[in-house]
C-alpha positions in Angstrom: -8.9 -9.7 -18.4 -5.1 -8.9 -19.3 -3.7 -6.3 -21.1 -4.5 -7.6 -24.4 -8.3 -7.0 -23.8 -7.8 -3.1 -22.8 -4.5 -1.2 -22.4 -4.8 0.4 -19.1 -1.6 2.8 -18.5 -2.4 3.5 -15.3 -3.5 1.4 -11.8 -4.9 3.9 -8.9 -5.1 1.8 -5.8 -7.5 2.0 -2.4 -5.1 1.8 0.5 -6.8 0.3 3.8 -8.0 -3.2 3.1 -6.3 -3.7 -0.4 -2.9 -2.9 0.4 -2.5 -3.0 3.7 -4.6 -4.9 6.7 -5.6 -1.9 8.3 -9.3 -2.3 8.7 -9.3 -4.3 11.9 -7.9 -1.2 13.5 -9.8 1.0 11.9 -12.7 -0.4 13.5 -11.5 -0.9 16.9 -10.5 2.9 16.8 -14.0 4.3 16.0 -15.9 1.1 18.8 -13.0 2.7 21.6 -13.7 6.3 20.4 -17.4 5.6 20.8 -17.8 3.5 23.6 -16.0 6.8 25.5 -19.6 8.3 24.7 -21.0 5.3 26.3 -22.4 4.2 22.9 -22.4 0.5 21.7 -22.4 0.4 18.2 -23.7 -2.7 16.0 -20.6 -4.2 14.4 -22.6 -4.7 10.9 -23.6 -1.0 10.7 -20.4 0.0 11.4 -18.6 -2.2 8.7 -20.8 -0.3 6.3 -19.5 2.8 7.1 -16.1 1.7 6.4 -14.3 2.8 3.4 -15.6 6.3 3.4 -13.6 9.1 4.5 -12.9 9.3 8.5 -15.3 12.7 9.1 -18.4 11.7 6.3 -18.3 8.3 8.6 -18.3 10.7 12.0 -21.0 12.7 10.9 -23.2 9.8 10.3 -22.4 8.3 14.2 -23.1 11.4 15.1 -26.9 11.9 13.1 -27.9 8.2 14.6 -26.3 8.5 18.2 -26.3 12.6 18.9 -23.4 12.3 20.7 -21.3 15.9 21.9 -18.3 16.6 20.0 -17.3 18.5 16.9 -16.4 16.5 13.8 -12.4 17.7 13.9 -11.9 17.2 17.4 -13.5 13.7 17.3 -11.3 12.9 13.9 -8.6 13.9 16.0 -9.6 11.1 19.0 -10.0 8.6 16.8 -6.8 9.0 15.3 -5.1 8.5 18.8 -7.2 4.8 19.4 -5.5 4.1 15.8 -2.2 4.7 16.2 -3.1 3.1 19.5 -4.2 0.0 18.4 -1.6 -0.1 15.2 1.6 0.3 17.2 4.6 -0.4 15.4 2.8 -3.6 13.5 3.5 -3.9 9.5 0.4 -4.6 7.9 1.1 -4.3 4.7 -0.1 -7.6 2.8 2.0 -10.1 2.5 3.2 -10.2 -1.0 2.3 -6.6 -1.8 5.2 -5.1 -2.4 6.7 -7.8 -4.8 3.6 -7.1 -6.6 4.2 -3.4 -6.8 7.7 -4.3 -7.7 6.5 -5.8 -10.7 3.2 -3.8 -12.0 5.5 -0.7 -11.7 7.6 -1.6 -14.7 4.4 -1.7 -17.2 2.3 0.9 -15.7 2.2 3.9 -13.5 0.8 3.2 -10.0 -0.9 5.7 -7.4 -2.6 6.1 -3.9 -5.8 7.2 -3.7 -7.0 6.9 0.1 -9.7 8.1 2.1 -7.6 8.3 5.2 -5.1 11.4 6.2 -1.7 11.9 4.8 -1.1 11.3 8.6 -2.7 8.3 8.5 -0.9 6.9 5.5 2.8 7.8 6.3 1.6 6.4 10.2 0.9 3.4 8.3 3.4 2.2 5.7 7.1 2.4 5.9 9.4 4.7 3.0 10.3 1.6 1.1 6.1 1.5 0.3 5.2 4.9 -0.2 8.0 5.4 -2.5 7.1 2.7 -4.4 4.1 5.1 -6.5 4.4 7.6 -8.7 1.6 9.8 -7.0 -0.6 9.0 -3.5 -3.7 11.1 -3.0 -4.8 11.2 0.6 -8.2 12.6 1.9 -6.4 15.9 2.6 -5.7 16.9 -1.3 -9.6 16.9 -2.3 -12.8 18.4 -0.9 -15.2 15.1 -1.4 -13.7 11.6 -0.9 -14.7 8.4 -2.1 -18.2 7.8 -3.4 -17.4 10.9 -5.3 -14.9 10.7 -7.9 -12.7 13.9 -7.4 -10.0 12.0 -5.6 -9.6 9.4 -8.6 -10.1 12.6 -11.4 -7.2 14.6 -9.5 -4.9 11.1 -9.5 -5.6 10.8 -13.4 -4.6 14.6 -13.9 -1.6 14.6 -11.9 -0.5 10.9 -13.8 -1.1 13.0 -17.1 -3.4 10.0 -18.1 -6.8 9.9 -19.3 -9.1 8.6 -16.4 -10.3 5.9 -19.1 -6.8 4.7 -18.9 -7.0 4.0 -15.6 -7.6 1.0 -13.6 -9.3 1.5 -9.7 -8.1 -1.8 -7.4 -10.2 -1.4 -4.1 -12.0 -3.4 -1.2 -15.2 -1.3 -1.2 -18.0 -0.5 -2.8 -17.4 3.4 -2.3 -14.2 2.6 -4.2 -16.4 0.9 -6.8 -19.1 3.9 -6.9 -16.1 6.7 -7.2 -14.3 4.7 -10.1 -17.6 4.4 -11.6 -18.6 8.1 -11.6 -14.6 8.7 -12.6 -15.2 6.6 -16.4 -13.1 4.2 -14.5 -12.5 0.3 -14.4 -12.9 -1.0 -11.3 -11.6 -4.7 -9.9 -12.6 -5.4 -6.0 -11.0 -7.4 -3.6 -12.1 -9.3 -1.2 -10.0 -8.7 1.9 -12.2 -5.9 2.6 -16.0 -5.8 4.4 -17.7 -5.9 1.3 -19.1 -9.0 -0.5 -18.3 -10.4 -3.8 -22.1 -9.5 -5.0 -21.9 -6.3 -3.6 -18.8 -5.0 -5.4 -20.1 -6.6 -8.8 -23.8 -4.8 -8.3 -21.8 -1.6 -8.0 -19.5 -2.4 -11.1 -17.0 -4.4 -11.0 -15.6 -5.8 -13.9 -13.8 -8.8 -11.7 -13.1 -9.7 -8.1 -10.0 -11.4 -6.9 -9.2 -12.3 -3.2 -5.6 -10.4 -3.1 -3.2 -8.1 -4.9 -1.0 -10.1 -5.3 -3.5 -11.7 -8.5 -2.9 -8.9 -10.4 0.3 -9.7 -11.8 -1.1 -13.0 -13.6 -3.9 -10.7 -14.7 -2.1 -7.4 -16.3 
């Protein structure tokens, strides 16, 4: 695929586990947050919760473990194991930015993330989130990611056509959403998703990083 096969003229990007290495701490936040409720939770069924947004994923712990809590106020715990666990660390992948650097010049590049604006600025230094030309956090749509709204609402506010857009992501909610958007998808496979999975789903290529984009566009 390169640009010769379809102009895209614009690439939306997934945030945790495509551009940054986030999902290990992710995952420790929600085993700490549980394991407060004295609940041991199976790291595979877990990992398959991963990639869609923080309270659809708490709802679902909650349905299969009827633990006490209210959705918000557990968000809100969860958050604090994060930042916990995250600390000061930079996790954005190596090469990443360089990459941005150069996509930038050809196309127009956004965020759109399943996690909190909280979460995101938490996350990534300026120097990153200045880098796009819109981010989209869970907090600008009413359904995340398998729905497509958050990938729709990135088109409209790029002022491009959603079939001119190109979804980069680690999951197969990212896949599903960009799907349902009229979307090309490419996964990566730094996430918790398999090569097969993301292809059954619909990707149109998977690459390990990035930072293979650049050779690609």
């Amino acid at each position: 695929m390169n640009s010769k096969d379809k102009k895209y003229k614009a690439i939306i990007f997934d945030l945790d586990g495509t551009l940054i290495n986030s999902l290990p701490y992710h995952f420790l936040a929600f085993k700490d947050l549980l394991l407060e409720h004295d609940i041991r939770i199976e790291d595979s069924y877990l990992k398959k919760l991963i990639g869609m947004p923080t309270a659809v994923i708490l709802g679902e712990l909650k349905k299969r473990y009827k633990f006490r809590g209210n959705v918000p106020d557990l968000r809100e715990e969860r958050r604090y194991h994060y930042f916990k666990f995250i600390g000061q660390r930079d996790i954005v992948f190596p090469g990443v930015k360089a990459t941005l650097r150069k996509i930038r010049f050809n196309y127009k590049i956004a965020v759109a993330t399943g996690s909190s604006r909280i979460i995101f600025t938490h996350s990534t230094d300026r120097d990153f989130q200045e880098m796009f030309d819109f981010v989209a956090t869970i907090n600008d749509v009413k359904k995340g990611k398998p729905y497509p709204e958050q990938f729709l609402y990135t088109a409209r506010k790029l002022k491009v056509n959603p079939g001119e857009c190109l979804v980069i992501g680690d999951s197969i909610y990212d896949a599903l959403a960009a799907k349902r958007a009229g979307m090309d998808f490419i996964g990566i496979l730094s996430g918790y998703n398999k090569k097969t999975e993301l292809i059954k789903e619909g990707a149109i290529k998977t690459i390990h990083s990035v930072n293979e984009l650049a050779r690609l566009l």
